[in-house]
N, C-alpha and C positions, 0 to 999 in steps of 0.2 A: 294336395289341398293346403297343407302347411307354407311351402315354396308358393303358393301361386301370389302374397303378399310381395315375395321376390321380383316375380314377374314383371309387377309394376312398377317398381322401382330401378329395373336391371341399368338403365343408363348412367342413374344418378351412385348406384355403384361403383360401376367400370370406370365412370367420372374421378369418385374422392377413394377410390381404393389405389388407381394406375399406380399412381407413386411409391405406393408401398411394397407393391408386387414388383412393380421395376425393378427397386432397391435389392431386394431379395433376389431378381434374376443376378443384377448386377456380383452381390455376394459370390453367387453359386462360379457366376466367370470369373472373377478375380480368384478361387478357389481352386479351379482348371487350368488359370495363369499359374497360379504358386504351386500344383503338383509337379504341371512339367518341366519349372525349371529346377527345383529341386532335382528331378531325377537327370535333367541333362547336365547340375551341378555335379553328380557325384558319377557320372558317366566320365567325367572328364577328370574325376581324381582333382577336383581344386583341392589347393594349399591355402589353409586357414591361419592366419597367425596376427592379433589384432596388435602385435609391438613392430611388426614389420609392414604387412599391406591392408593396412587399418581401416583405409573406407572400404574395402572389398569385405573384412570380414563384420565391421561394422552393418552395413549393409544388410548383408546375407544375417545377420543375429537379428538385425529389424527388420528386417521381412517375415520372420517365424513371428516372430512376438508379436508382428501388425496380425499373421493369418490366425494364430490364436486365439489372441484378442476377439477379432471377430467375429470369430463363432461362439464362442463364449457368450459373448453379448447378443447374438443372434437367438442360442436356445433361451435368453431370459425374457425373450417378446412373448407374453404368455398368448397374446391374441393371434400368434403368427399363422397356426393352423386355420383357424376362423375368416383372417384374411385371403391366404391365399386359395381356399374352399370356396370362398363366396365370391372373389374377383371372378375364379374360373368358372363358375357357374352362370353367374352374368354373361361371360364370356362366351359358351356354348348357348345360352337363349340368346342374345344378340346373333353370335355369326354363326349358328350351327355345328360350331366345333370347338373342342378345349385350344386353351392353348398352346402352341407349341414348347413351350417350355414348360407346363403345369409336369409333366411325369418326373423328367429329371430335378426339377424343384421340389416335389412333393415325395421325392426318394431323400436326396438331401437333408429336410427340415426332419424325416423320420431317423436317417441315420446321425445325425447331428443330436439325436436327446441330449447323451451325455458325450460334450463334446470331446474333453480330453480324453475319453476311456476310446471313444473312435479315431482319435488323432495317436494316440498312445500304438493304435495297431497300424496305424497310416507311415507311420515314423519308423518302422521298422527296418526298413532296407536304408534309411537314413542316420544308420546309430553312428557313424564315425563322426565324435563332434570336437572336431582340431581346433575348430573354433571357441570352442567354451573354456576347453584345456588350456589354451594359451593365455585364458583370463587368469590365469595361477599369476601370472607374471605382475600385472595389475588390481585385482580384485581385492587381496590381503592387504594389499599396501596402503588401496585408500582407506582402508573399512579399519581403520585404528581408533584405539580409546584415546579422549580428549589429553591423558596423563602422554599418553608417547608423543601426542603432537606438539607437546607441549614444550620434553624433552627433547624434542629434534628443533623446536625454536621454529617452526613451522607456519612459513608468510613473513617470517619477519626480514623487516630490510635491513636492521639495523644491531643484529646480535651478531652481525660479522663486518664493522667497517670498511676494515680494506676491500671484501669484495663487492663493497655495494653499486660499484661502477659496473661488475661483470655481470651482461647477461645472464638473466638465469635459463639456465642450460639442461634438458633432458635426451636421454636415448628415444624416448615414448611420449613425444610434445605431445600431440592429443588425447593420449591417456590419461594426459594429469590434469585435465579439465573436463575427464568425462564422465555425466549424470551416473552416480553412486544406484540412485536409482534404476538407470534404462542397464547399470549391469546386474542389478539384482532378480530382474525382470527376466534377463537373456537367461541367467543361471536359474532360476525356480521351473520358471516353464522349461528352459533346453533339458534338465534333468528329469523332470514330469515325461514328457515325452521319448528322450531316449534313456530311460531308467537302466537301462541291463548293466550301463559301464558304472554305475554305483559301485556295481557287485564285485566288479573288478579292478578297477585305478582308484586306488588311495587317493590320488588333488584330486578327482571329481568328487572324491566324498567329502573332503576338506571342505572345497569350497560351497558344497549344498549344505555341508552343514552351517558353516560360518552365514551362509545369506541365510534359512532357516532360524538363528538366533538372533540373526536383526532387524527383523520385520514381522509381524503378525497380519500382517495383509498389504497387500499390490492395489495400483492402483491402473484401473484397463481403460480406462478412458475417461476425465477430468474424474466427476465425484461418484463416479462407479467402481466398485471395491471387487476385490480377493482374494477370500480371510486363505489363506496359507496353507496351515499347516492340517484344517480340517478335509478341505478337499483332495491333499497329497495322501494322507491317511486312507481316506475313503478309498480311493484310486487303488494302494498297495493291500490294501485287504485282502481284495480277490484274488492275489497272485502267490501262489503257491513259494514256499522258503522266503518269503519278505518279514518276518517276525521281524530281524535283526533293524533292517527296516525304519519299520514301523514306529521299534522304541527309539529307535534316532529321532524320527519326527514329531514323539512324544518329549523327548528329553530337553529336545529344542526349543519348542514350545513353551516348556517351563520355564526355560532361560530368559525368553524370548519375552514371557510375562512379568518374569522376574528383574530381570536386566536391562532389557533394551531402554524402556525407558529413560533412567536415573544415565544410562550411557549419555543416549542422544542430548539429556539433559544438561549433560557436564560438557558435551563436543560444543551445543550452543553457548554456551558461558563463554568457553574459549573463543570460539572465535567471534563475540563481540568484541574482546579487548583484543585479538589479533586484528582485524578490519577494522578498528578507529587506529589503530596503531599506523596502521597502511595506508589508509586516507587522509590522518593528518599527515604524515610525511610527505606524500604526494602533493598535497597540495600546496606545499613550502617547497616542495624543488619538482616541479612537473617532469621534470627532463628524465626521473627515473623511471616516468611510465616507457620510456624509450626499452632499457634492457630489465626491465623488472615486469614486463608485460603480461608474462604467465603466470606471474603471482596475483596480478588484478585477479585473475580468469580464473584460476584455482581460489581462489577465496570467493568468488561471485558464486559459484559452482558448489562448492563446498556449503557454503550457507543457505543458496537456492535449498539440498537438495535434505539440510535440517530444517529447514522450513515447513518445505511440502511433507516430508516427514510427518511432521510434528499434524501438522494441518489433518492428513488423511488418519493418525492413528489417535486422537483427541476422539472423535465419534464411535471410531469403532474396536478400545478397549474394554478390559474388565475395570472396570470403578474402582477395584481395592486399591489401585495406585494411582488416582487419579491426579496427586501433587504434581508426576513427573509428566503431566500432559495438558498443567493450565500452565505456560510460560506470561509473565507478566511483563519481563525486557521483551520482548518479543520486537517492538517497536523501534529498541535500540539495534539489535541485528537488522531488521529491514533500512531502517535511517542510511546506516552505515553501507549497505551496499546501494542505496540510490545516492549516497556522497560517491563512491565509487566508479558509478556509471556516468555521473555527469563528468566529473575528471578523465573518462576516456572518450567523453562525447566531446568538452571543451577543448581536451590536449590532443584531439585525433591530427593535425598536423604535423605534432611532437614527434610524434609515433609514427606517420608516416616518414618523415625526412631521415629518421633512423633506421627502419625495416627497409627502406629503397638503396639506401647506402648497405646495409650492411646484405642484402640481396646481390649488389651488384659489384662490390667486393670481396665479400668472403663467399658467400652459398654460393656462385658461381664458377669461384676458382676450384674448390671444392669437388661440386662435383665432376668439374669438367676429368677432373686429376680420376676423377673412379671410374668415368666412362672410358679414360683412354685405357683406364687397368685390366678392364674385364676383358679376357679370356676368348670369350664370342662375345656378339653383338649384331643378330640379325638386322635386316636394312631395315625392317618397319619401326624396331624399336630406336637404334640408332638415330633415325629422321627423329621420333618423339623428342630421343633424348638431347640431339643437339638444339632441336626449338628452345628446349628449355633454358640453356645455357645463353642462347641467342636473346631471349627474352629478357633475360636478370640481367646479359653482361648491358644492354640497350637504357637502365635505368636510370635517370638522374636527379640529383636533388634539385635543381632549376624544373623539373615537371611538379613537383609539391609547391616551389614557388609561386608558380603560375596558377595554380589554382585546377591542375589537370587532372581529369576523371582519369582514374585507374579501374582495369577491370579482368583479373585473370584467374574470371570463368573457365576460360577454353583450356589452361595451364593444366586448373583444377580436373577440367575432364578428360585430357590427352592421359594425367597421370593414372586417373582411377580406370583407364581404356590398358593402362601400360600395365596395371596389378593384375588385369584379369588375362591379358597375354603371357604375361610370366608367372601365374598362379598355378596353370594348367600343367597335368604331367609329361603330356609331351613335349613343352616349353623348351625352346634349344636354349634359350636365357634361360634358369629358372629364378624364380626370387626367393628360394629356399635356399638356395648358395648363396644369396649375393647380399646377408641381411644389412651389410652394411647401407646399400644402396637402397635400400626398404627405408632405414631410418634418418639418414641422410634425409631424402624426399618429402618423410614427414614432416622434419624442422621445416623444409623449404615452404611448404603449405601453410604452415602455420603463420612462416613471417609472409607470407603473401596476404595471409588473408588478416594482417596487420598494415597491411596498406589499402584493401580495398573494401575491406567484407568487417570495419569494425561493429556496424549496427546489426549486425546480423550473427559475429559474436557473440552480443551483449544479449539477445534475446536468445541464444543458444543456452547460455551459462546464468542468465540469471531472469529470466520472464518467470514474474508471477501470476500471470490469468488466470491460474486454478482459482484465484482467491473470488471470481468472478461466479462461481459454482458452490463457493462456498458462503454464501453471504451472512448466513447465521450466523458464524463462526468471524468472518470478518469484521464484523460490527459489536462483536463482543470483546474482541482484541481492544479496538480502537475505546471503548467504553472503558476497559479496565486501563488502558494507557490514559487518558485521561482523568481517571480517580486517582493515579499516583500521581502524584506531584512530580517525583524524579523522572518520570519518564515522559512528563507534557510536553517534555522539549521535541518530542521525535516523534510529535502525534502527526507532522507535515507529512509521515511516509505513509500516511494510509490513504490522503489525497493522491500523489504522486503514485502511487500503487495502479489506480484507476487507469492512469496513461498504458497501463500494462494489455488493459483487458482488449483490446483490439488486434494482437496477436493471434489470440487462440481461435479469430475466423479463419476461414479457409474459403479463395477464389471460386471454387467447386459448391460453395455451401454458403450465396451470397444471401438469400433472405435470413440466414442469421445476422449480419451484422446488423440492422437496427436493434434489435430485440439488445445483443449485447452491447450496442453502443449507449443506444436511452440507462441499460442498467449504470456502464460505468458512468453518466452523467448525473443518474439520479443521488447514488453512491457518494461521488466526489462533494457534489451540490449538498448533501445533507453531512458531510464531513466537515468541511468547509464553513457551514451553517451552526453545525456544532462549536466547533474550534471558536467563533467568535464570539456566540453565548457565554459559552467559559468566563471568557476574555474579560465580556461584558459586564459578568455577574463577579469577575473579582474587581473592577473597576471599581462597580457600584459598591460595593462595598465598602473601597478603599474610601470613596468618597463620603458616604456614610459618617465614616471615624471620622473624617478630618472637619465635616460639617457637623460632628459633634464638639471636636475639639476651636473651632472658630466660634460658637455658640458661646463658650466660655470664656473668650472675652471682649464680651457685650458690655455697652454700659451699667443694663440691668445690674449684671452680677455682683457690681463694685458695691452697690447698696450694703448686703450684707457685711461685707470688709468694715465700711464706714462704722455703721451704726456699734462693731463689736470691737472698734478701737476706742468709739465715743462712750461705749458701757463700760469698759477697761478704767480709763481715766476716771471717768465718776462716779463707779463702786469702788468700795475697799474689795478684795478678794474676801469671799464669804469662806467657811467652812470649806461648802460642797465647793465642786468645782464646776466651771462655767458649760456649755455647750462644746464639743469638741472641736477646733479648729479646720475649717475650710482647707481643703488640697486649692494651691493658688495654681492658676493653669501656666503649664508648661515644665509641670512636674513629671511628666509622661516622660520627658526626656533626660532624664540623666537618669544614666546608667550605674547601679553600683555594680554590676558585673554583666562581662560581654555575654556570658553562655543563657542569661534570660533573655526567650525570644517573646516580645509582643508580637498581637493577633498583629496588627500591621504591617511587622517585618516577615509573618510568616505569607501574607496576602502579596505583599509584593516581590517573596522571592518565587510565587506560585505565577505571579501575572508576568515576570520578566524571563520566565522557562517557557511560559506557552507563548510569549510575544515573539520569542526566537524562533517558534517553529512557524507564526505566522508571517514571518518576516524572512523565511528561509527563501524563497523563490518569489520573486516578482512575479510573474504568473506561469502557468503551466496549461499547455494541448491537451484536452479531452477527445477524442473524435472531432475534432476541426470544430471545438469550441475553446475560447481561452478563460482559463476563470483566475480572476487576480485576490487572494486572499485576502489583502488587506481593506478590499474595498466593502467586504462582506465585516470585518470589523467595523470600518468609519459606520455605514449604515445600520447595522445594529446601536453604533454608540449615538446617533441623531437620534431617532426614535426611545432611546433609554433618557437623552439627555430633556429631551421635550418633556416626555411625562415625571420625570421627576420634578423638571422647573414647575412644571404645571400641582404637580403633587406639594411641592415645598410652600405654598400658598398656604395650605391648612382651610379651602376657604369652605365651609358647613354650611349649607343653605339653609338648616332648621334655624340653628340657633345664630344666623349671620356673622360668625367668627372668619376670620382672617388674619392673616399675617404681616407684622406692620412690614411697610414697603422697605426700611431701613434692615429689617433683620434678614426680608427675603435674599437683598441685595450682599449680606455677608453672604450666605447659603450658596447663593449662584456663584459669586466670588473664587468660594473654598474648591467650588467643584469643578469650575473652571480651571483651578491652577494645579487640579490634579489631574485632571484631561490633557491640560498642556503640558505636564511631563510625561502623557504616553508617549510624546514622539521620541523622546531619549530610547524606547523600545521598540519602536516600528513606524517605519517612513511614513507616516501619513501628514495629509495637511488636515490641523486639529483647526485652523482657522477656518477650510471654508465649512469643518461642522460648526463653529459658533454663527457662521454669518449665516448658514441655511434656518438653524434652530432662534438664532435671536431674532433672526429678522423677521420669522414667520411669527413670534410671539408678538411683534409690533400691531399683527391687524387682528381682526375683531375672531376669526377660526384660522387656525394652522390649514395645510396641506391635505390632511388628512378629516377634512371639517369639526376636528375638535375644537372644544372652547380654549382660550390662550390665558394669559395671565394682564392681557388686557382687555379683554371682554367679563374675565374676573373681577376687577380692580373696578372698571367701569360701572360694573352692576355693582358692586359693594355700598360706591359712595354715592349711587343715585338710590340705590331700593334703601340703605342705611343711615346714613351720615345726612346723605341730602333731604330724605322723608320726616329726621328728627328735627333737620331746621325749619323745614315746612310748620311742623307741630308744636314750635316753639320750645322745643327741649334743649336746642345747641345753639350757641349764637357768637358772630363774629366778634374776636376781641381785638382791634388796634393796634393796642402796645404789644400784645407777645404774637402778635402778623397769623393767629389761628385761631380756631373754632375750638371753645371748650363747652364745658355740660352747663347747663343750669340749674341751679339748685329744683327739683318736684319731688310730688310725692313718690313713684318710680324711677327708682336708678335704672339709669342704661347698663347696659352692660358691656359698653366698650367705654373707653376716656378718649372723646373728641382729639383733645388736643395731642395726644399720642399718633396720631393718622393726616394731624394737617398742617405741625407746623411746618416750619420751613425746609430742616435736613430730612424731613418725610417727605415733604414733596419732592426734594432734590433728588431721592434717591429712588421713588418713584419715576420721575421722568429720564433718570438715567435707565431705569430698567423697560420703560417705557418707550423709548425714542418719540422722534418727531414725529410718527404716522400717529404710535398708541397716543402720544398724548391732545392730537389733532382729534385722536377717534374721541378720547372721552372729553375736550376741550365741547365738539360739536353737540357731543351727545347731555351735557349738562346744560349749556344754552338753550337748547331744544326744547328738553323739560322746565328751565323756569322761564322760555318766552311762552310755555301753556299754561305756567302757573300764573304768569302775569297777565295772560288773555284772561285766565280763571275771573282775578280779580277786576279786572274790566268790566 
């Protein structure tokens, strides 16, 4: 009775559920994929060694970490029972019978609750992990406090002159750019799972503990977390002699809450001023991207992975130490490594005509010298390996002249084909003797994939798309980079950031990309939009002051000067003493000491830090949209510059006040010649904003159908000026060429002659052009050829 609702519905089920039970099937095979090669991995006794045959063991470490992962995230679908229950039910009312996969799927989801505690017993016959071990060699080395890198001089190009010519040179090129991260990951989980060698190899407990006190949670897939040290705890409870254990991942823990932080905190400091140090150098002599290549890629690497860091453990800390988890430079280390990336995007040339030469005269002589050395050399490998030689010696720099696509893919795959033939124990090669030839290979890869594969580098070592998951958090960065002043400058990276977010699609998983393309547009578009606001609102400002300080010397003002030299002269000095003396304008400027800042000086060294950042990039690719920053300033400043003109008026329809056409005409003057010194800070042409803005004031509504400054002016002197002459209050006088008041019993309230003589009209029709003053020439005639039919 319950199910018979089912019933009616079973198609529209089977319909929006498919997808989800697929997925699920899918899980379960990619799970029967990862058991058997696991078991046919350790059938065959592979040699694990990530300083010798790196993508193999790399590989095989992300393979565990991807199977993990995904059950992990699998038991967190809390609906997953509900789904695959009601697909299969559908399923047997439609065709009479369950699914063929429902039994082994619905064994799965049960044996899957607790996934590590199931994988913990799955991993058993799997505990030889050579692979994790070998992280000894690498893991320590990078996970150092900001104080040792600092002592080691760490990126710098220039703490050693003489060698700044020399390649920088390692035994483990791929290690030294590899996500801090994706190895803290291999060691938590690889120890999670094969826990027994804790018990017994001192570097496994090293290094579980050392990753244990610099993380308090993993990050399994973008903004889905890991807390650490709670789940590892749980995990060892149940097992019998784990005390010892235990308090390790307690001990850790406390470090971990206690330390980690203010560490990551101090490694970020450094390597701001490490990476402007790198990037200015670079870009004064590009040619050292040539042999200093791996220091770009270690400093992109290195910062990427205090970034995401920082990113993932800001939300999910304890509050007590919250100081070490709001970073306010934040915007300066991202600046810096998008200064970074565009220097290997621009110089990628550079970089190739050096990595093809130095392929095909040194890495080739090279190894040819260690293949002729070895001992044996079966015919399969031998074929590999002389390709390889045949390929680098074949290189020239005439092929980068030319403009020729490089591409060695196949190079990349014959080698990772030749790790896993020489990894194996029965390997008549082995590559456990031969580590020369293990490291050799790796440099070779590395300068290869400096001539072909630099974009794909760059997104290795420094893609931030996580920020695309993060958006809360993203947009609070950028908030508080632009409250500081010092760091306006480098608010351009949170746009440029956006360019990022289109990586983290996947071909497999294309109705995502609109969803995350609109975001990074929408992102970008409202940073962008910001940035100019700023811009905008220090402009106006500036103009403000300066159209207070032109206001001061008006004619008006001289009045008072006058009449208190003329009281001077014909009082004696009384007693008391007089009024206090007027500040004469232009006293704002002299300085009796440099270190007092006016609001002025502080507005324009605020406006000429964010004009840098808006002025950083001519424009920049969102998703196959281009957005030009500066254009989003000019249009903000038309629209600001209209309603001010329109504002500066003063014009009050109750009590018909306005502003004489001579003063407006300073106003607009002032603001003008403070608009025309933006361009000293960012390319814009400030002319065609005067000629869009002035010219639309000429007719009777702007653009936008607001009323202008001549549809203002027009109505003044016809509802005002011209209604008082109708009434006989104001009348032409001859000699002085204007309209003044006539003596009545009610005073006006404006002074005629202030609004018509001559330098008011002048400056009227100058503010006016030929159109405004055609509008209100027409629109005056108009009304006294009705006043003169009146009288008719």
């Amino acid at each position: 009775q319950q199910l018979a609702q089912l019933q009616k519905e079973k198609s529209e089920i089977l319909k929006n559920l498919a997808l989800y039970y697929f997925t699920f099937v899918d899980v379960m095979e990619f799970k029967d994929h990862v058991c058997e090669l696991l078991n046919t991995i350790d059938a065959c006794q592979v040699f694990f060694d990530i300083t010798v045959n790196f993508d193999l063991t790399k590989n095989y470490l992300d393979l565990i970490i991807t199977y993990t992962t995904l059950m992990i995230l699998l038991s967190r679908i809390e609906e997953r029972k509900a789904i695959i229950g009601l697909y299969n039910y559908a399923h047997e009312m439609t065709h009479g019978a369950s699914d063929r996969e429902y039994p082994r799927l619905g064994q799965m989801i049960v044996d899957y609750e607790n996934p590590l505690k199931k994988m913990m017993e799955e991993f058993v016959p799997h505990s030889k992990v050579y692979a994790l071990i070998s992280l000894q060699m690498v893991y320590p080395r990078r996970n150092l406090s900001a104080d040792q890198w600092r002592n080691a001089q760490l990126l710098s190009l220039i703490s050693a002159p003489s060698t700044m010519l020399n390649p920088a040179q390692s035994d483990t090129m791929p290690c030294e750019y590899l996500s801090l991260d994706a190895m803290e990951k291999w060691i938590i989980f690889g120890f999670i799972l094969c826990h027994g060698i804790l018990n017994s190899d001192a570097t496994a407990l090293n290094l579980w503990k050392l990753a244990l006190q610099s993380s308090s949670c993993l990050a399994l897939f973008r903004d889905e977390v890991f807390h650490i040290h709670k789940a590892a705890e749980d995990l060892f409870v149940n097992i019998r002699g784990y005390n010892k254990r235990i308090n390790d991942i307690r001990e850790c823990k406390e470090a971990a809450v206690s330390h980690a932080g203010s560490m990551h905190r101090e490694r970020r400091k450094f390597l701001r001023s490490a990476l402007k140090e790198l990037a200015t150098v670079l870009s004064d002599q590009p040619g050292l991207l040539g042999p200093k290549a791996l220091f770009v890629f270690m400093a992109l690497s290195f910062a990427r992975d205090e970034i995401i860091w920082l990113l993932r453990h800001a939300d999910n800390m304890p509050k007590k130490s919250a100081d070490d988890f709001i970073d306010k430079h934040i915007a300066e280390l991202i600046f810096y490594m998008e200064e970074l990336r565009a220097h290997v995007r621009k110089y990628g040339p550079v970089m190739q005509r050096y990595y093809v030469q130095y392929l095909s005269g040194f890495d080739a002589v090279v190894l040819n010298e260690l293949v002729q050395n070895l001992s044996v050399c079966p015919e399969d490998e031998s074929i590999i390996m002389s390709s390889f030689v045949n390929t680098m010696t074949s290189l020239s720099v005439k092929q980068v002249e030319d403009g020729e696509v490089f591409d060695f893919r196949g190079m990349r795959l014959d080698w990772f084909r030749l790790q896993a033939y020489t990894s194996v124990s029965k390997a008549s090669l082995g590559l456990a003797d031969h580590r020369e030839l293990g490291k050799m290979m790796n440099t070779i890869i590395f300068h290869t994939k400096m001539v072909d594969s630099l974009v794909e580098m760059l997104v290795e070592t420094s893609d931030l798309s996580i920020f695309c998951f993060y958006s809360r958090a993203f947009e609070k960065m950028f908030q508080q980079c632009l409250e500081l002043p010092s760091q306006s400058r480098y608010s351009i990276a949170f746009p440029l950031l956006c360019t990022h977010f289109m990586s983290c699609t996947h071909e497999l998983c294309p109705e995502e990309r609109h969803h995350i393309g609109d975001r990074s547009l929408s992102l970008c578009n409202m940073f962008l939009d910001e940035m100019a606001k700023q811009a905008r609102n220090l402009i106006t400002d500036i103009c403000t002051e300066q159209c207070t300080l032109s206001d001061q010397l008006l004619p008006k003002h001289c009045a008072k000067t006058i009449s208190q030299a003329v009281n001077k002269k014909s009082k004696k000095q009384t007693g008391k003493k007089g009024e206090p003396e007027r500040e004469k304008p232009g006293v704002e400027s002299m300085r009796k000491n440099r270190l007092v800042v006016t609001n002025l000086d502080k507005l324009h060294t605020a406006l000429s830090e964010l004009c840098f950042s808006i002025n950083y990039v001519p424009n920049m690719v969102v998703w196959e949209h281009t957005f030009t920053p500066r254009e989003y300033l000019t249009s903000h400043l038309e629209i600001r510059f209209t309603k001010s003109i329109v504002g500066m008026t003063m014009y009050n329809q109750a009590t018909q006040e306005i502003a004489k056409p001579s003063e407006l005409l300073t106003s607009v003057r002032a603001y003008m010649t403070v608009l025309q010194s933006i361009e000293n800070y960012v390319q814009i042409d400030i002319t065609r904003v005067f000629n869009n803005v002035l010219l639309q004031q000429t007719q009777h509504l702007d653009s936008h159908g607001e009323p202008t400054i001549t549809s203002l002016y027009t109505n003044w002197y016809l509802e005002t000026l011209l209604r008082q002459v109708s009434n006989g209050h104001i009348a032409y006088f001859p000699a002085m060429k204007a309209f003044v008041n006539l003596p009545t019993e009610n005073e006006l309230t404006f002074n005629a002659e202030e609004y018509s003589d001559i330098s008011e009209m002048r400056a009227l029709s100058e503010l006016l052009g030929p159109y405004g003053m055609k509008f209100l020439s027409e629109s005056l005639m108009w009304h006294i050829s009705s006043q003169v039919a009146e009288l008719k």
